[in-house]
PAFIGU-63036 format. One record per residue: residue number from 1; residue in one letter; x, y, z of N, C-alpha, C, O in turn. Coordinates in steps of 0.02 Angstrom, whole numbers. Layout:
BEGIN
NODE  nr rest   n.c1   n.c2   n.c3  ca.c1  ca.c2  ca.c3   c.c1   c.c2   c.c3   o.c1   o.c2   o.c3
NODE NUM    A      X      Y      Z      X      Y      Z      X      Y      Z      X      Y      Z
...
//
This chain:
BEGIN
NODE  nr rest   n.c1   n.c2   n.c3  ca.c1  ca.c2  ca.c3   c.c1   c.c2   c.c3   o.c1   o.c2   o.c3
NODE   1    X   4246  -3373   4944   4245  -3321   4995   4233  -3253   4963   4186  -3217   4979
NODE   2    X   4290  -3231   4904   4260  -3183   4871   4192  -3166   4851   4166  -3111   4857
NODE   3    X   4164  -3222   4825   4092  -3216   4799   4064  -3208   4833   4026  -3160   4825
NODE   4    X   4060  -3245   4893   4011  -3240   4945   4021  -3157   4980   3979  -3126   5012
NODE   5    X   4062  -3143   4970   4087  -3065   5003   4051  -3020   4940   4004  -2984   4955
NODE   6    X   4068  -3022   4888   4023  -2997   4820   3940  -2975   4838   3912  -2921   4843
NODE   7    X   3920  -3042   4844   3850  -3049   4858   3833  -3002   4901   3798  -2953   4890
NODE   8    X   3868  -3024   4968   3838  -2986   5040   3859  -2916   5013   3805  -2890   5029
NODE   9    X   3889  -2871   4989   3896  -2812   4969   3841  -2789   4914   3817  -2734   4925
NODE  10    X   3822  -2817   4868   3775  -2803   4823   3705  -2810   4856   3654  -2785   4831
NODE  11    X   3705  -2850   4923   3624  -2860   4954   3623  -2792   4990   3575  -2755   4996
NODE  12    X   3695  -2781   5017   3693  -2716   5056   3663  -2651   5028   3612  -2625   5052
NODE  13    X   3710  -2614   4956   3678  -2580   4946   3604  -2593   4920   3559  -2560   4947
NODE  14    X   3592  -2626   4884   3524  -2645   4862   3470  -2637   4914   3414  -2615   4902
NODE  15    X   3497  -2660   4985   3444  -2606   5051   3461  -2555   5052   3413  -2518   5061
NODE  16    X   3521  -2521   5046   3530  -2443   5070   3478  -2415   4995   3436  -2376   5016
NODE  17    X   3473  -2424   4934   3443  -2398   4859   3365  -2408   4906   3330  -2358   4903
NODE  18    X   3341  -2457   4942   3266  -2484   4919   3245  -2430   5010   3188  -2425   5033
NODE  19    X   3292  -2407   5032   3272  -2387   5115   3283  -2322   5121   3271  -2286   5170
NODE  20    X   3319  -2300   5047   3343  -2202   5055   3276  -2175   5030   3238  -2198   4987
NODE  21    X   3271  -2123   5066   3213  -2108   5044   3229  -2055   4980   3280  -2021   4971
NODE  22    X   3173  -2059   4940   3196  -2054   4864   3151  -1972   4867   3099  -1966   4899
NODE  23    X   3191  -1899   4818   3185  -1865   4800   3140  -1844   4777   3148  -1876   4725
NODE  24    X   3083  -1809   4765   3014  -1810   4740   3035  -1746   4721   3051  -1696   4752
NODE  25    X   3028  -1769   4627   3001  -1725   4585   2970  -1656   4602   2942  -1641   4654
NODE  26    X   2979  -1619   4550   2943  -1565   4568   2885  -1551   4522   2896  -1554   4462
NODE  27    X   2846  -1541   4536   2775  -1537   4493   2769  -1475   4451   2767  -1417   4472
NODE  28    X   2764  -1500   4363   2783  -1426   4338   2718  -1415   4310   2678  -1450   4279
NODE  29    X   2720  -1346   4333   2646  -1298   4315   2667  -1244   4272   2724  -1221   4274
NODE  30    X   2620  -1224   4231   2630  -1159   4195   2570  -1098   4214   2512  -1115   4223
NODE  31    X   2591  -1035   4218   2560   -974   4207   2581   -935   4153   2631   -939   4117
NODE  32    X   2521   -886   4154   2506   -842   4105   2567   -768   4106   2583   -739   4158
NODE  33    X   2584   -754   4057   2641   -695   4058   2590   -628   4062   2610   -570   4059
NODE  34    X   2539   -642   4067   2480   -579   4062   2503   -519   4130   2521   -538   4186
NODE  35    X   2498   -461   4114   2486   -421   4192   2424   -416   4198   2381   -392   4162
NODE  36    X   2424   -460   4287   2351   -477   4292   2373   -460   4366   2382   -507   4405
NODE  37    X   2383   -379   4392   2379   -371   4471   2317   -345   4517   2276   -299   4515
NODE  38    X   2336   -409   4564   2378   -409   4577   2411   -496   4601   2453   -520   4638
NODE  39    X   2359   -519   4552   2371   -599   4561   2428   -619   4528   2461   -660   4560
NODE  40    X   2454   -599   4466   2512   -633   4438   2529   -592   4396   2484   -573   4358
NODE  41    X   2592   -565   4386   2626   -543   4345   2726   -532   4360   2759   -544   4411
NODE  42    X   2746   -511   4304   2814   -518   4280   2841   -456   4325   2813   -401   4318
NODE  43    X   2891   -463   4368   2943   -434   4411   3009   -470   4401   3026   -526   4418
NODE  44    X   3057   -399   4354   3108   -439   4351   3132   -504   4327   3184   -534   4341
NODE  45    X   3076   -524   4283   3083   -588   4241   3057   -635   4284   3062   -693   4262
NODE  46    X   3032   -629   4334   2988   -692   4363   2939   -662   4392   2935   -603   4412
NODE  47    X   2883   -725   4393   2796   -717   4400   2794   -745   4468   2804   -800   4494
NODE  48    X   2774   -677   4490   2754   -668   4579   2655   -640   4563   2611   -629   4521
NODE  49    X   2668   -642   4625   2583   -619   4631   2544   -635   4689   2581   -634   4738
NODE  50    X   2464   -656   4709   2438   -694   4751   2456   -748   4741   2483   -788   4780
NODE  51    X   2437   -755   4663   2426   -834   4641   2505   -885   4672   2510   -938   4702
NODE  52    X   2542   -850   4654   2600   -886   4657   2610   -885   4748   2613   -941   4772
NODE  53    X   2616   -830   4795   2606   -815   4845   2573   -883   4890   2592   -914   4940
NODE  54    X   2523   -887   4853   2471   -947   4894   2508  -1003   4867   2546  -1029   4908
NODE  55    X   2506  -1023   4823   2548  -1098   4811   2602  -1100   4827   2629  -1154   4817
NODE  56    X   2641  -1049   4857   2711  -1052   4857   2707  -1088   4965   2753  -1120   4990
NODE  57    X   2645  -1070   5002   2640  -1076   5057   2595  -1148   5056   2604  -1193   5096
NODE  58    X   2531  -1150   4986   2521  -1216   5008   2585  -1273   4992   2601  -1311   5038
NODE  59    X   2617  -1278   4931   2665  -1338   4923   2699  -1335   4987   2712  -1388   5017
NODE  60    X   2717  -1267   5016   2772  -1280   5064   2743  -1321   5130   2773  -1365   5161
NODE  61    X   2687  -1299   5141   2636  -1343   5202   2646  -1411   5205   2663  -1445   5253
NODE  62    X   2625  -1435   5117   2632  -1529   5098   2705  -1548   5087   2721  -1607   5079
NODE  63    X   2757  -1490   5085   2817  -1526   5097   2797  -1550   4995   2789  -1608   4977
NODE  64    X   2795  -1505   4961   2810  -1530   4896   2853  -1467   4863   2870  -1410   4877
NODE  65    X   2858  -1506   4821   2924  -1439   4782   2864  -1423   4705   2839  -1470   4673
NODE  66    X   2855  -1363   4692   2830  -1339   4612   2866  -1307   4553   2921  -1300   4580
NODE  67    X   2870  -1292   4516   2919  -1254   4450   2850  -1230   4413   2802  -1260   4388
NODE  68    X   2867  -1169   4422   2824  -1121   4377   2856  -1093   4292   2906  -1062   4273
NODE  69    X   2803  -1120   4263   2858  -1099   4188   2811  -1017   4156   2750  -1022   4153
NODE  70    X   2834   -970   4142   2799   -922   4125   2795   -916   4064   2843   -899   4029
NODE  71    X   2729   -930   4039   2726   -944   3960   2662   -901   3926   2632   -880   3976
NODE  72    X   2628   -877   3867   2581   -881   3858   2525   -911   3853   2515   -968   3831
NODE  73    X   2478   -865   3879   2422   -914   3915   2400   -979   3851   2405  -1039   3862
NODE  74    X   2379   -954   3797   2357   -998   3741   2405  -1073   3742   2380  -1129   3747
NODE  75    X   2481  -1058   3737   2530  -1114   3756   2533  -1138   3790   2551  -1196   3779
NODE  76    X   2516  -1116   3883   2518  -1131   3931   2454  -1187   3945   2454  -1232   3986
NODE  77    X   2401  -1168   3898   2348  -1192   3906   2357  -1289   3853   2340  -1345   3872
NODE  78    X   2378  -1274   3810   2400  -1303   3756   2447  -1366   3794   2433  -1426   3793
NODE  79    X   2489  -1343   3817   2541  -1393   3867   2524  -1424   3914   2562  -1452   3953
NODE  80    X   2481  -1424   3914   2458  -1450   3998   2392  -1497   3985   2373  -1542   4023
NODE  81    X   2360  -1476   3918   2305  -1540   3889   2344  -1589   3866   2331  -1650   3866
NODE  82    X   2414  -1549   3836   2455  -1618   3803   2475  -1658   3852   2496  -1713   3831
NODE  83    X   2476  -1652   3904   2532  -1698   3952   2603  -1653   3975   2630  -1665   4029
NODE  84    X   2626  -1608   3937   2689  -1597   3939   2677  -1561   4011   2712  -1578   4059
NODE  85    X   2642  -1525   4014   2653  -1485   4104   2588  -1518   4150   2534  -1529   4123
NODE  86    X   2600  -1529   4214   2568  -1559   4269   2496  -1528   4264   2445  -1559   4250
NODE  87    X   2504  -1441   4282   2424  -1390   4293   2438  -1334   4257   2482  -1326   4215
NODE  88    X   2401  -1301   4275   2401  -1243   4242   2359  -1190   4309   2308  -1206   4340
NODE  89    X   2402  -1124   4318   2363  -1077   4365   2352  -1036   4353   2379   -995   4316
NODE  90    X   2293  -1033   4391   2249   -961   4360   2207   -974   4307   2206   -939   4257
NODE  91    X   2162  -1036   4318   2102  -1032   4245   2036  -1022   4282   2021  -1021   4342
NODE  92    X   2008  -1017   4236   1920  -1016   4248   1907  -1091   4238   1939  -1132   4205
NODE  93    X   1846  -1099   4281   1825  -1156   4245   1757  -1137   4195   1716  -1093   4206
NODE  94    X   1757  -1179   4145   1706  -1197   4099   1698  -1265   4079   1749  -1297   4068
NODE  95    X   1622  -1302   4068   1632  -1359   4044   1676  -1379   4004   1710  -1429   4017
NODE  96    X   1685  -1342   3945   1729  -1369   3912   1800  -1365   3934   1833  -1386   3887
NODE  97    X   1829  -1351   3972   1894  -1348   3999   1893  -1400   4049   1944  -1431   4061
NODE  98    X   1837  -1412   4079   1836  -1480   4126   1835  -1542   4063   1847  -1600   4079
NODE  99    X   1824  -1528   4010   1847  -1598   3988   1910  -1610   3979   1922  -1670   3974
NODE 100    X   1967  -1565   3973   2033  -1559   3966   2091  -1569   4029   2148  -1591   4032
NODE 101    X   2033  -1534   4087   2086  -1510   4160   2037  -1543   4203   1976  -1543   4190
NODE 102    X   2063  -1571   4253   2052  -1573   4313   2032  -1525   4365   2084  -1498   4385
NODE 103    X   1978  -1501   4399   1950  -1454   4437   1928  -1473   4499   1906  -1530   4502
NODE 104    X   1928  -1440   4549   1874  -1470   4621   1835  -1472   4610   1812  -1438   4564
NODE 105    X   1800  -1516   4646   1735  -1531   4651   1676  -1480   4638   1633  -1481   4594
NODE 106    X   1687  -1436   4686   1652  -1372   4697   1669  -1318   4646   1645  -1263   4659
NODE 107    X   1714  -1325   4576   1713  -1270   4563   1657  -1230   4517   1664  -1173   4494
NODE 108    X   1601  -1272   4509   1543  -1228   4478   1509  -1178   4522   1466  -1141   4497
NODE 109    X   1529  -1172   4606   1503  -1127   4641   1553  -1067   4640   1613  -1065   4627
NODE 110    X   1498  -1007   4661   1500   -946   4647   1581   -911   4667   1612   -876   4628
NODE 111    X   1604   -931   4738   1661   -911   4762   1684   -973   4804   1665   -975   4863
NODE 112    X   1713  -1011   4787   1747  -1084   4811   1810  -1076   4840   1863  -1062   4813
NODE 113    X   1794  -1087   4912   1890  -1072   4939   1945  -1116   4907   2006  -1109   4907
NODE 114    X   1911  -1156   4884   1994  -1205   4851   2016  -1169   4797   2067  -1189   4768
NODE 115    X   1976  -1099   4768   2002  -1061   4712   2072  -1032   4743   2082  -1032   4804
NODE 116    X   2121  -1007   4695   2174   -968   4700   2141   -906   4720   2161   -881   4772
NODE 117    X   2091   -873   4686   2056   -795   4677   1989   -799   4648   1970   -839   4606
NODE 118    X   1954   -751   4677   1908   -708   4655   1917   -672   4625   1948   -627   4654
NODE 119    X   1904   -659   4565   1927   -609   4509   1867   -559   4478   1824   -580   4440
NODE 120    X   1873   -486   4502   1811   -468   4473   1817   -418   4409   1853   -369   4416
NODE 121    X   1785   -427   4347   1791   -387   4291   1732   -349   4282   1674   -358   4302
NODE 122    X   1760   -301   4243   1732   -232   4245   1728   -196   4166   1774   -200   4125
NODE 123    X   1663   -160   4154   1676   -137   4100   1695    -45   4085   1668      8   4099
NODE 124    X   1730    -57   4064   1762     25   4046   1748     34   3968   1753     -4   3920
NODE 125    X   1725    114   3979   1705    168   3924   1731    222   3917   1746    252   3969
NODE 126    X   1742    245   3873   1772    331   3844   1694    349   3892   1640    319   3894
NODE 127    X   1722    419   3932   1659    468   3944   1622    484   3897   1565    491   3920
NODE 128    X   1625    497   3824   1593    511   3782   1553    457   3749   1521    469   3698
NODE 129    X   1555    402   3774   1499    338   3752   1447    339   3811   1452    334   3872
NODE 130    X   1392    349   3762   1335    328   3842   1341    281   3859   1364    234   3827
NODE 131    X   1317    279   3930   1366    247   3984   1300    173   3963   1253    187   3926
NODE 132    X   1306    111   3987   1275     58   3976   1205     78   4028   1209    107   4082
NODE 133    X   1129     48   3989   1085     50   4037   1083     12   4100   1053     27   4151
NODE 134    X   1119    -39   4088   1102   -112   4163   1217   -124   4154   1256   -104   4110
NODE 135    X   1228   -161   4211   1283   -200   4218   1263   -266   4192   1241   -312   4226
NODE 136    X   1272   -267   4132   1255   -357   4100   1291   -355   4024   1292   -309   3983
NODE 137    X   1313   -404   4021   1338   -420   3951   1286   -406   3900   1306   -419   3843
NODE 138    X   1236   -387   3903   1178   -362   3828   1182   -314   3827   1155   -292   3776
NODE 139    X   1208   -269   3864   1222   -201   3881   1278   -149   3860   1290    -89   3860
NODE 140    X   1301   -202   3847   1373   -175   3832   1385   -133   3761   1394   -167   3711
NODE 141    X   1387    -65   3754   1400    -46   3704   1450    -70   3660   1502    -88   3686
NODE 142    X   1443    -74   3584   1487   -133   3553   1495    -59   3527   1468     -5   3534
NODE 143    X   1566    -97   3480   1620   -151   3469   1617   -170   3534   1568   -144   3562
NODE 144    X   1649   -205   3570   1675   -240   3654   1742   -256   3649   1759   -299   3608
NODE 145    X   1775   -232   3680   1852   -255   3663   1864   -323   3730   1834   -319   3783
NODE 146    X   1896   -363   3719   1906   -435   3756   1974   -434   3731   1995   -405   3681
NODE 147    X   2010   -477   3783   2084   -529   3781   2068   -562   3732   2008   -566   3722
NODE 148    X   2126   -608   3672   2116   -653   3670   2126   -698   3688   2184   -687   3706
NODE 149    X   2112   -781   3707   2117   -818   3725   2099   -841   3789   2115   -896   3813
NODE 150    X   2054   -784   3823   2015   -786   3870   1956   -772   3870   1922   -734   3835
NODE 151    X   1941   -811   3920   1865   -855   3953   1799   -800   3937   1742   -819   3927
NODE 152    X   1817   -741   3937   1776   -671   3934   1779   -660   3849   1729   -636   3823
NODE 153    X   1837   -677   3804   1806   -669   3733   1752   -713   3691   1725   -700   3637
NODE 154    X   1744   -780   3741   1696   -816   3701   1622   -804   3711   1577   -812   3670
NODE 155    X   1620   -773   3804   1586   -751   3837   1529   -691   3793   1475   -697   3764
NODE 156    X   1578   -632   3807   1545   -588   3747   1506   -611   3689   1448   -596   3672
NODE 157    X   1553   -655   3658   1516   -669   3591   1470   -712   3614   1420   -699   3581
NODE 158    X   1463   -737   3634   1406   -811   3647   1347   -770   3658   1291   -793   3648
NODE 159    X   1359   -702   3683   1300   -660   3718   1266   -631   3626   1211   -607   3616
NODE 160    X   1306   -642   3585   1284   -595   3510   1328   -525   3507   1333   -492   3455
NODE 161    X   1348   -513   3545   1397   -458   3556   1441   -456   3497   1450   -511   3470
NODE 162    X   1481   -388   3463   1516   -398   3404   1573   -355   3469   1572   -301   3499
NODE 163    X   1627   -428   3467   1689   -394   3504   1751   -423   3457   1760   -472   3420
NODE 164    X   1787   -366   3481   1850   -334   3450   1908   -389   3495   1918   -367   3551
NODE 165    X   1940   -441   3483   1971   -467   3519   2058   -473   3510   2083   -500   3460
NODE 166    X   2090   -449   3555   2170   -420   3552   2214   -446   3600   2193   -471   3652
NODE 167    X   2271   -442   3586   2312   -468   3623   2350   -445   3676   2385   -475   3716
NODE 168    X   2333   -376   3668   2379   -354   3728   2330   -315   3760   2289   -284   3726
NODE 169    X   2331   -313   3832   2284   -256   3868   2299   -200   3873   2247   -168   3882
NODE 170    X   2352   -160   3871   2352    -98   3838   2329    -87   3792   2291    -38   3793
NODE 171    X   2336   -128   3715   2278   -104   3674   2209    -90   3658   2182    -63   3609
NODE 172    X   2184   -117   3718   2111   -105   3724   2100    -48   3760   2041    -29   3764
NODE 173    X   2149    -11   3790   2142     31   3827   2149     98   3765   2104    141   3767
NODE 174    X   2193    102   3724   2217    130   3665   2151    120   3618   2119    164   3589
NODE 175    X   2144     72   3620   2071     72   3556   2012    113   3602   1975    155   3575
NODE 176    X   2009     99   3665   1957    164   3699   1974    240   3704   1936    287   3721
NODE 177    X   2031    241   3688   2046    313   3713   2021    347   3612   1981    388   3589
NODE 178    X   2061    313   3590   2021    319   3505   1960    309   3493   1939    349   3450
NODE 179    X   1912    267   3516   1846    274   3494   1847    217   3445   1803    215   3401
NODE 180    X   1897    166   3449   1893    112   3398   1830     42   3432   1800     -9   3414
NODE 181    X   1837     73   3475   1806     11   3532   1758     51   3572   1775    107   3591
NODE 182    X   1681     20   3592   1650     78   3633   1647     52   3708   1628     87   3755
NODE 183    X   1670    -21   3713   1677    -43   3793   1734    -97   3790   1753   -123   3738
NODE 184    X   1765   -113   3862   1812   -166   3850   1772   -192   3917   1731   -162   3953
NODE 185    X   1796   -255   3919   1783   -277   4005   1863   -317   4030   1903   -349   3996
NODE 186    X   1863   -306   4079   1944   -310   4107   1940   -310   4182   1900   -285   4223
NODE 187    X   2009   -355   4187   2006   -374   4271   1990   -298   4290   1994   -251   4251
NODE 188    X   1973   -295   4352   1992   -223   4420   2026   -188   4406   2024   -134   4376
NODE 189    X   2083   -233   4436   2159   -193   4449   2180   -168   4391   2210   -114   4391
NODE 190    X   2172   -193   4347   2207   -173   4284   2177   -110   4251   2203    -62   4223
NODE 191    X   2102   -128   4268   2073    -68   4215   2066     -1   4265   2037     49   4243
NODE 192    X   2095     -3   4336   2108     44   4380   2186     67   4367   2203    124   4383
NODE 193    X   2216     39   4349   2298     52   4350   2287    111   4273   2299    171   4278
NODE 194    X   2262     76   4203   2263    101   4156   2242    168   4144   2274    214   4120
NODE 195    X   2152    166   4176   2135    228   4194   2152    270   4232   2125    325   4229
NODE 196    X   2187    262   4266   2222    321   4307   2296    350   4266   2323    399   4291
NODE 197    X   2326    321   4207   2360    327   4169   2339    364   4108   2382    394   4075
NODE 198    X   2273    365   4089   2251    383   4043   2267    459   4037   2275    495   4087
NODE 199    X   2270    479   3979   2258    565   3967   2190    551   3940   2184    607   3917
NODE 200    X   2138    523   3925   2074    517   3909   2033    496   3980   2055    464   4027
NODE 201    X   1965    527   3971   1923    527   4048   1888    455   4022   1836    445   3990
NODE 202    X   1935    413   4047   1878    326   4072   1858    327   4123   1875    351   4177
NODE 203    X   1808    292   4098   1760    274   4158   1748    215   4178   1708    194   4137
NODE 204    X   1762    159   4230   1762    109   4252   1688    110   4288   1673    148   4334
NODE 205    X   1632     47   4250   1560     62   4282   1552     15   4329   1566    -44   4317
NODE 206    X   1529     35   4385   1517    -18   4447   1409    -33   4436   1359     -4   4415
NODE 207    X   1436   -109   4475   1472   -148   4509   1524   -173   4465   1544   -140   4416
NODE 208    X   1555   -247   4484   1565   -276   4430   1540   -321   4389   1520   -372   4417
NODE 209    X   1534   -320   4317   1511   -361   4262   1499   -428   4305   1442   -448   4317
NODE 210    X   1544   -455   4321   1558   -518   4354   1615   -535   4396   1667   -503   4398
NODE 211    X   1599   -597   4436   1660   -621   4466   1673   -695   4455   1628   -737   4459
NODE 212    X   1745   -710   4442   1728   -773   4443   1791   -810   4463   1845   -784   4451
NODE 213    X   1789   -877   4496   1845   -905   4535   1886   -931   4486   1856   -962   4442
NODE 214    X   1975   -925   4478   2024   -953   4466   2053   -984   4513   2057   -976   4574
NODE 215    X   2085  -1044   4453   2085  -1136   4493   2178  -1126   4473   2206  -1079   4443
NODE 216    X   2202  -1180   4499   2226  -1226   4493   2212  -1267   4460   2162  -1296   4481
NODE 217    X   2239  -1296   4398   2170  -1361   4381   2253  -1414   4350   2313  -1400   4346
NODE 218    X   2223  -1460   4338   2272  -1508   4329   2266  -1541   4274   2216  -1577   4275
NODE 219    X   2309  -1544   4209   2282  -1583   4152   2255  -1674   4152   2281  -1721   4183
NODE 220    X   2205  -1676   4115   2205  -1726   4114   2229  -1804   4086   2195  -1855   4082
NODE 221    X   2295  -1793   4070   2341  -1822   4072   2398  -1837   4084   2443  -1873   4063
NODE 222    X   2382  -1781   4142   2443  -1767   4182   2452  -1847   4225   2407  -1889   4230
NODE 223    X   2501  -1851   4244   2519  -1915   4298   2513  -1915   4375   2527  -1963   4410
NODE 224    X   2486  -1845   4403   2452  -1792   4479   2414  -1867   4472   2388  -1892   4423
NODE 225    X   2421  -1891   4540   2354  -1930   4584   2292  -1895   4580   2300  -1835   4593
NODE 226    X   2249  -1906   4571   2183  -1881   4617   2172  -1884   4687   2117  -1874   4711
NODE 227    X   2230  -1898   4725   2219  -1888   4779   2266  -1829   4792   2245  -1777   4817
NODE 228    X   2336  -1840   4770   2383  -1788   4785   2328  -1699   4753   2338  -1644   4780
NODE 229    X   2298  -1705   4718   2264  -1647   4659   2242  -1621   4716   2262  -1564   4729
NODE 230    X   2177  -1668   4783   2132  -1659   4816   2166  -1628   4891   2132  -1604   4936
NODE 231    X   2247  -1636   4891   2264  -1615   4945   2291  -1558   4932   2278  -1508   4966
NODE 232    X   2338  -1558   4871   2339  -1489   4862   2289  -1423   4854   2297  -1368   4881
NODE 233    X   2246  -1441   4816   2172  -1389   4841   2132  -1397   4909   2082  -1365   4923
NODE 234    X   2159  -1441   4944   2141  -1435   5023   2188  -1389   5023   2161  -1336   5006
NODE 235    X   2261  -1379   5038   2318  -1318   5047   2311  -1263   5035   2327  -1217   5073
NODE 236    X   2286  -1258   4980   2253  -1200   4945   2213  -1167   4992   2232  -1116   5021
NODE 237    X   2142  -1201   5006   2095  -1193   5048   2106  -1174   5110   2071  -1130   5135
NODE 238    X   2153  -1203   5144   2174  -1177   5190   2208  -1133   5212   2200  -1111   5269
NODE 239    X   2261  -1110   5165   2298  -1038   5156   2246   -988   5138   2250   -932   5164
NODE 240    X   2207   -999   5105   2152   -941   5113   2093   -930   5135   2053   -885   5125
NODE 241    X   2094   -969   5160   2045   -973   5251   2086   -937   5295   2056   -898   5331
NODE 242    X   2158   -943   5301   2176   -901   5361   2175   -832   5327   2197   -823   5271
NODE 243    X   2140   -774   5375   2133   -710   5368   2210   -687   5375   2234   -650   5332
NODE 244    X   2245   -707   5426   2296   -698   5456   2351   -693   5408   2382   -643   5390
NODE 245    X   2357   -757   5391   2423   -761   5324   2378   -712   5263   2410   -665   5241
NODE 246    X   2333   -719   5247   2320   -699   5186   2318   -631   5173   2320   -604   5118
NODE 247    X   2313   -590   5263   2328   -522   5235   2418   -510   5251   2439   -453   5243
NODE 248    X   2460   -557   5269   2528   -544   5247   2540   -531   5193   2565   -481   5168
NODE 249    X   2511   -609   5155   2540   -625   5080   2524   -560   5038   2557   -538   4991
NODE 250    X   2467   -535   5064   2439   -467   5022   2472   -395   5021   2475   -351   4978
NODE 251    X   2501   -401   5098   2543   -345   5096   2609   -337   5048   2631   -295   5009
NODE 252    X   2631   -411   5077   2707   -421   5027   2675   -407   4964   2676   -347   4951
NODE 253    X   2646   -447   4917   2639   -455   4863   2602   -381   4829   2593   -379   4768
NODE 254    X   2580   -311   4881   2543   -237   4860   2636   -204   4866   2650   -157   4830
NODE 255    X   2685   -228   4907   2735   -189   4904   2777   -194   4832   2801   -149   4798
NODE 256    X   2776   -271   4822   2799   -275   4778   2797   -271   4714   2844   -282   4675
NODE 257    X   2708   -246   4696   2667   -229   4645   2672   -152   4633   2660   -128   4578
NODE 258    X   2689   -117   4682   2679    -46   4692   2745    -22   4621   2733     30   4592
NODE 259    X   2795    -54   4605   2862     -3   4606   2816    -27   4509   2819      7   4457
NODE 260    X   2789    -78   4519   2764    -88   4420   2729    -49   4384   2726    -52   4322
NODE 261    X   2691      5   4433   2664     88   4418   2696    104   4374   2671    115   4319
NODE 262    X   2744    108   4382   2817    171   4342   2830    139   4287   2840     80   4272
NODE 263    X   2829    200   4256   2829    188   4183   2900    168   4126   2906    167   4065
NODE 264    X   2959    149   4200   3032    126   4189   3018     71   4227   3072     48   4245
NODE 265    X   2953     26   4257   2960    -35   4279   3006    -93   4244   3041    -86   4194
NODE 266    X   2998   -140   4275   3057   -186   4243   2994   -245   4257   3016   -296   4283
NODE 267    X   2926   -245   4245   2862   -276   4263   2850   -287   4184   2895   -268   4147
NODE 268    X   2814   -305   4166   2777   -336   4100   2703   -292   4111   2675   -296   4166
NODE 269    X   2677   -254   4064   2621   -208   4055   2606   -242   3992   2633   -216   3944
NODE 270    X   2565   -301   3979   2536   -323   3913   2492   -260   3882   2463   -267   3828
//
């Protein structure tokens, strides 16, 4: 009788274990510690922005949970070919990074809604450098100051360009105001925030150099479905298709960018 009472208790829970519905992971992604506004950067020790803004509304849409780890980009990039993190946000695509990450379908086109952003960079000069004849990378008065570890320092050089490549974006701003550097190229926002900071007359030359879409992308050995990958950049897509939400997320995310001006921010100014 006991046993038989044993049994029927062990079949019991063994349906309640196989019928609860089970907890789903949270999918861990890494970003870049870069100030990159107004898509992502450091407030208060955590990375807000568009970027985060939009994923924070698509996961919530699919009912998934994410963990953002804020790392350097080079590491961030590094972790996520190894297996150790799910994606990585906020990259460019390039062939060679599609052999590493996972990308949409579409991301070799020009402006792809399943991107996080449109990102447009720009090249800035001391007033006292003649100004470039054309907007094109052959143009660019050298030295060229570039990030390192981004998509724009290999860029430059691949063009024959002799660039100056650094780690922090204030310093390129510092090597222009010196004359160590005769152009940098740099997101928008940034090289609008800097120059308006400057005690030296920069000049930010329009249009921009370029634009180009940041992904979501997913390592490729990450354990992400290819289907789950394909719904989440549907989410994506769809949060920024609506005009509606997207100029909320923009407002929140310009209020909360505004107070990182000040030069007692508690924001990250690479």
């Amino acid at each position: 009788m006991k046993k038989t009472m044993r049994v029927a208790a062990i079949m019991v829970v063994s349906a309640l274990l196989q019928t609860a519905p089970v907890k789903a992971a949270s999918i861990r992604l890494c970003n870049s510690t870069e100030f990159w506004p107004p898509y992502s950067f450091l407030k208060d020790g955590k990375l807000v922005g568009e970027h985060t803004a939009i994923l924070d509304a698509a996961f919530s849409d699919l009912k998934l949970r994410y963990i953002q780890l804020a790392l350097p980009w080079k590491r961030c990039q590094d972790r996520v070919a190894a297996g150790e993190l799910a994606g990585i946000i906020g990259i460019s695509y390039t062939e060679e990074r599609n052999r590493l990450y996972h990308f949409p379908a579409d991301a070799r086109e020009k402006a792809p809604l399943d991107a996080l952003s449109q990102l447009e960079f720009v090249i800035v000069t001391h007033a006292n450098t003649p100004a470039p004849e054309s907007i094109s990378i052959e143009a660019l008065p050298e030295p060229v100051g570039a990030l390192l570890g981004y998509r724009l320092a290999n860029t430059v050089r691949s063009a024959g360009k002799h660039a100056q490549v650094v780690a922090q974006q204030s310093s390129l701003f510092q090597m222009l105001e010196r004359s160590r550097i005769a152009s940098a190229v740099v997101l928008r926002g940034t090289a609008q925030y800097y120059v308006s900071q400057s005690n030296e007359q920069l000049v930010i030359h329009e249009p921009a150099l370029w634009s180009t879409p940041h992904f979501l992308a997913f390592g490729r050995t990450s354990d992400i479905k290819a289907s789950q990958m394909a719904k989440i950049w549907a989410a994506v897509e769809a949060v920024r298709s609506d005009d509606a939400r997207m100029a909320v997320i923009r407002r929140k995310v310009n209020e909360t960018l505004a107070p990182c001006f000040a030069t007692d921010s508690a924001c990250r100014h690479n």
